[in-house]
C-alpha positions as CSV (number, residue, x, y, z in Angstrom):
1,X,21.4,-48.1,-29.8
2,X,18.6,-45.8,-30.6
3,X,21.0,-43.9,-32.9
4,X,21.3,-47.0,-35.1
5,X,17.6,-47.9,-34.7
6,X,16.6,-43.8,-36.1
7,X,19.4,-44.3,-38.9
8,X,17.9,-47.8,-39.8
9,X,14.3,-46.4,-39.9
10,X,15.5,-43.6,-41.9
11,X,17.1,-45.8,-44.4
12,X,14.2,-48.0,-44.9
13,X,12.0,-45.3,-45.1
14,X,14.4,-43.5,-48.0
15,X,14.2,-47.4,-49.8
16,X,10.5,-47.4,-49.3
17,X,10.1,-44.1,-51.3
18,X,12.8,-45.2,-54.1
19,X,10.4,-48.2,-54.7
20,X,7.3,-46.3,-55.1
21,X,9.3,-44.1,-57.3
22,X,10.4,-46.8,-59.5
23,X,6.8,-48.4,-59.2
24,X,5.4,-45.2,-61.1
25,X,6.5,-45.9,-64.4
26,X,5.0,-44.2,-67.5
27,X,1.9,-42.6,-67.0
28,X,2.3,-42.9,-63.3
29,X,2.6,-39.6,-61.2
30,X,6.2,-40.0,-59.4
31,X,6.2,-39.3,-55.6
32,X,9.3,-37.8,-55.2
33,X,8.3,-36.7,-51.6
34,X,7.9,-39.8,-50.7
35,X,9.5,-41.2,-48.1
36,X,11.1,-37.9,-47.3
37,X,12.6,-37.6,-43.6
38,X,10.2,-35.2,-41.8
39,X,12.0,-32.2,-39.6
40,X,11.3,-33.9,-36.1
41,X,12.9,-31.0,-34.4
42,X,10.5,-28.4,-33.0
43,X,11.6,-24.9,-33.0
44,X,11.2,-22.5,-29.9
45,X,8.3,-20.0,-31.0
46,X,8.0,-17.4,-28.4
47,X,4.3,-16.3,-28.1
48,X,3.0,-13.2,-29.1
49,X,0.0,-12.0,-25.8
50,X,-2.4,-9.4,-26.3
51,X,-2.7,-8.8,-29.9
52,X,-6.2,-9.3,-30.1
53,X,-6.6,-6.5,-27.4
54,X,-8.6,-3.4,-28.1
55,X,-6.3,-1.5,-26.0
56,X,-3.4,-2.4,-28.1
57,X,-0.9,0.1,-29.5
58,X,0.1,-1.2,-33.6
59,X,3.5,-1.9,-33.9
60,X,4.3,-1.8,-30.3
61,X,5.2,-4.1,-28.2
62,X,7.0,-5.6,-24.9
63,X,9.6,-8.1,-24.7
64,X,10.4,-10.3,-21.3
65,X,13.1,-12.4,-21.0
66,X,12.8,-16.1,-19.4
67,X,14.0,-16.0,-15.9
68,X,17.8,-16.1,-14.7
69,X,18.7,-14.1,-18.1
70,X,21.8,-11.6,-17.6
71,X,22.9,-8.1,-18.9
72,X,24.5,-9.3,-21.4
73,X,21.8,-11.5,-23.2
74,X,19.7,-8.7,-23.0
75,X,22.5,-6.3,-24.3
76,X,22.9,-8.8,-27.0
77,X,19.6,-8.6,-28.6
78,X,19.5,-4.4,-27.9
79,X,22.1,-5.1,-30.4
80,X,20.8,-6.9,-33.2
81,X,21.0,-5.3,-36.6
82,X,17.1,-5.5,-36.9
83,X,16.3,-3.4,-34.0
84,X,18.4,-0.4,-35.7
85,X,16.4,-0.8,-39.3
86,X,13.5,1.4,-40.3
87,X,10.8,0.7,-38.3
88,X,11.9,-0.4,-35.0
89,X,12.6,1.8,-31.9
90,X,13.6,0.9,-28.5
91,X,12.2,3.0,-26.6
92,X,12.1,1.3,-23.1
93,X,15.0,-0.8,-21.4
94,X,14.1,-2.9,-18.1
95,X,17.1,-4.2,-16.3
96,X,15.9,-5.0,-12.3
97,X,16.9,-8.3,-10.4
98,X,15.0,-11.4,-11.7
99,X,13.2,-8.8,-14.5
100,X,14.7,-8.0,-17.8
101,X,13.4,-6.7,-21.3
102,X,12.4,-3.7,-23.4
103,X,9.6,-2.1,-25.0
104,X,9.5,-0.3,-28.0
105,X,8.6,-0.2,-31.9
106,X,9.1,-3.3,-33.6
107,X,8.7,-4.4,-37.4
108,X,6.9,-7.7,-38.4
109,X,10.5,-8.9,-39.4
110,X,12.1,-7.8,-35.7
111,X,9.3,-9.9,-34.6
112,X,9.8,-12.9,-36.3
113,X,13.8,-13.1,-35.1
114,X,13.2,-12.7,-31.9
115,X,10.5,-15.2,-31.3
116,X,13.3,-17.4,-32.1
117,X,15.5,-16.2,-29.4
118,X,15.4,-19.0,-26.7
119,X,16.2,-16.3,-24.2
120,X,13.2,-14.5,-24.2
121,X,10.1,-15.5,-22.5
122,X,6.9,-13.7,-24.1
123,X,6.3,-10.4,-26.3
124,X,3.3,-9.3,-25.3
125,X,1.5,-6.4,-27.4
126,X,2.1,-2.4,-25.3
127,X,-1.7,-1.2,-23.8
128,X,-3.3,2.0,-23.3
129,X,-3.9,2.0,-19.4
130,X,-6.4,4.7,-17.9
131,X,-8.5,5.1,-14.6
132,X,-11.3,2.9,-14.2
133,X,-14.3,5.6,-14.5
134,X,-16.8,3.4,-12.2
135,X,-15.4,2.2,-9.5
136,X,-15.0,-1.5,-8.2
137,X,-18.0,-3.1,-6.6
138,X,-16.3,-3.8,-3.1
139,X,-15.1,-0.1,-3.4
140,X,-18.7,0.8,-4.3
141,X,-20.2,-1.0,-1.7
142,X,-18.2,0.3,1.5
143,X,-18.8,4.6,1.1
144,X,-22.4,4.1,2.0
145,X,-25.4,2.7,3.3
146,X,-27.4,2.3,1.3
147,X,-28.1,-0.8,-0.5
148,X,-28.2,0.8,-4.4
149,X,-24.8,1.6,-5.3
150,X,-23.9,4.8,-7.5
151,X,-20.9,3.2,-9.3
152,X,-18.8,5.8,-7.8
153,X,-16.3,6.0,-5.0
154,X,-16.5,8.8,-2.3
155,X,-13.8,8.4,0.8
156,X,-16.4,10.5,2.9
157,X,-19.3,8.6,2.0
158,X,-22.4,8.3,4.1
159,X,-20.1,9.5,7.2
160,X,-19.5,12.8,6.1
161,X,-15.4,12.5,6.7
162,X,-13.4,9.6,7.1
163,X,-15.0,7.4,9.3
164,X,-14.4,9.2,12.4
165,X,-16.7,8.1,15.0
166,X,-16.5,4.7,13.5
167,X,-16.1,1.6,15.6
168,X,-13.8,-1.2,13.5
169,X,-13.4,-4.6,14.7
170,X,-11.0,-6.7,12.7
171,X,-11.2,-10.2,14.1
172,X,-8.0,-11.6,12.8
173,X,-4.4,-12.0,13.8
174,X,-4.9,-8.9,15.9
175,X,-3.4,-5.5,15.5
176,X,0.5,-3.7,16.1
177,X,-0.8,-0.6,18.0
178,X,2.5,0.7,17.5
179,X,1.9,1.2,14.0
180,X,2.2,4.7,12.8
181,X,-0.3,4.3,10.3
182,X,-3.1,4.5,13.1
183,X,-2.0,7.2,15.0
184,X,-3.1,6.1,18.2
185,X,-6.4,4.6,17.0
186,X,-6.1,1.4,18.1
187,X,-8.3,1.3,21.0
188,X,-8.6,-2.6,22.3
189,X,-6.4,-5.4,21.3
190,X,-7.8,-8.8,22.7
191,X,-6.7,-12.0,22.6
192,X,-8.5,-15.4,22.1
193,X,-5.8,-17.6,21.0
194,X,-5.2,-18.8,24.4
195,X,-1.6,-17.4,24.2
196,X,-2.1,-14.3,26.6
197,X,0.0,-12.2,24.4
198,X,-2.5,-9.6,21.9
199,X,-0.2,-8.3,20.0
200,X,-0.2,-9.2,16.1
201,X,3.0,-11.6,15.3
202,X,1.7,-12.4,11.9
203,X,1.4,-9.6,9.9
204,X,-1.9,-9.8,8.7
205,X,-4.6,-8.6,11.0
206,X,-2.3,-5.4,10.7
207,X,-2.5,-5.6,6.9
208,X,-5.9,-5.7,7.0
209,X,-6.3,-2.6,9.1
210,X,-4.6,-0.6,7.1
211,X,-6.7,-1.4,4.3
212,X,-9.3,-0.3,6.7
213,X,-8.0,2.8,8.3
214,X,-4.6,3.4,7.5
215,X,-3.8,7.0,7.9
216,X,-2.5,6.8,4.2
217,X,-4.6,4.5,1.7
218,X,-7.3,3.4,4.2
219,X,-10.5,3.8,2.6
220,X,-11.9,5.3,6.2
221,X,-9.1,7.0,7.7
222,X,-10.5,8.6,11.1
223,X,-11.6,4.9,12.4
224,X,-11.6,3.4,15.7
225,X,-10.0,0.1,15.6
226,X,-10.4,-3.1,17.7
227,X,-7.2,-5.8,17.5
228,X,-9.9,-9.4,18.3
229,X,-7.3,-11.7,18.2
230,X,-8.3,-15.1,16.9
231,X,-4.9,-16.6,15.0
232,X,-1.8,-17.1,16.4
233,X,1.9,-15.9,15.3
234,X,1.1,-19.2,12.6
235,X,-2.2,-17.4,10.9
236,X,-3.4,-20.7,12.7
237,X,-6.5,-20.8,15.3
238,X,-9.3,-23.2,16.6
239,X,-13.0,-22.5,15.4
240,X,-14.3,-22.4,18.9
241,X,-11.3,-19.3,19.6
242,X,-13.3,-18.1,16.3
243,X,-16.9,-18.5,17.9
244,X,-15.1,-17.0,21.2
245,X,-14.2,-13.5,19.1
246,X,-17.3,-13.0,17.1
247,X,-19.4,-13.7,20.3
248,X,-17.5,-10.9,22.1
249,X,-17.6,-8.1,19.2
250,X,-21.1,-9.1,19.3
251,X,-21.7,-8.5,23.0
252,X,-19.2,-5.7,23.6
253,X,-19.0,-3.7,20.3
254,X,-20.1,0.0,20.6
């Protein structure tokens, strides 16, 4: 039914323009667009990212394919003519589980054919990278103690080392002791969940020690650490457990 009803539209539409055609006469400026069916189908247009990007690298660019694409649609389009004309290179082939694309040089006209290619997801324009040369705020904030910060990062800091001597209390879903990133370092684990059991089951509280003091990428390696237990196995808690673990770190921390 809407079939006929599009055709019938159409068809008025195309007698509609005929008329005003016909109306012109001599002297009259014919219409002959008038009337003309419009192209109601929009085409898939894949974006273009990062072009206006300081950082960008002229002519170069990556390609990502939508997700679920296989090997072959990406094999298919590493073999379009284009990509083997003057001017485009690929230089870079990604081909990992739920991630596929390449990166190379590509022309104007490469670029125009594949942002029709309904398989691919987003080009996005290839960046120069580099170090940061001042470093984060929070980074900033934690290598010493004083309040002005240098915009610089020091693992020694104010301590002279790497936090050794340093008493840690992480009050969250407590601590694995076991953990070989902290060496033994684990002093206390206590638990006010209500459970009895002080051990992290969660994941997090031991996350967040290693941030602290992991013996690899913590920003204070030589800590002491303190497992206050105040979430369960769920990440879940009660405020008053909450009010139960800061009032203890308050009255027993060294």
């Amino acid at each position: 039914m809407k079939r006929c009803v599009a055709f019938v539209v159409i068809g008025f539409l195309l007698l509609g323009g005929g008329l005003i055609v016909r109306a012109g006469g001599k002297g009259g400026k014919k219409r002959h667009d008038a009337g003309r069916p419009k192209d109601l189908k929009i085409r898939h247009r894949v974006p273009i990212l990062g072009e206006r990007s300081k950082r960008r690298i002229k002519g170069k660019y990556i390609v990502v394919f939508r997700k679920g694409a296989r090997e072959n649609d990406l094999r298919s389009v590493l073999n379009l003519r284009v990509l083997e004309e003057r001017g485009n290179k690929v230089e870079r082939r990604f081909s990992t589980a739920g991630f596929k694309g390449f990166a190379g040089t590509l022309s104007p006209k490469a670029l125009s054919l594949l942002q029709r290619n309904e398989k691919i997801a987003f080009i996005e324009a290839d960046q120069r990278v580099k170090l940061d040369a001042v470093a984060s705020w929070g980074l900033d904030r934690i290598d010493q103690l004083s309040p002005s910060l240098d915009g610089r990062y020091q693992p020694a800091g104010a301590f002279q080392g790497t936090g050794t001597g340093v008493h840690v209390y992480v009050i969250d879903t407590g601590i694995r002791k076991t953990h070989t990133e902290f060496s033994g370092r684990v002093a206390l684990t206590k638990d006010f969940t209500g459970t009895g059991n002080a051990n992290d089951c969660n994941g997090h509280g031991t996350h967040v020690a290693g941030t602290i003091g992991g013996k690899r990428y913590g920003v204070a390696r030589g800590v002491t650490l303190y497992g206050i237990k105040v979430l369960d196995c769920n990440g879940s808690g009660t405020l008053s457990g909450v009010i139960e673990g800061i009032n203890w770190v308050r009255n027993h921390h060294e």
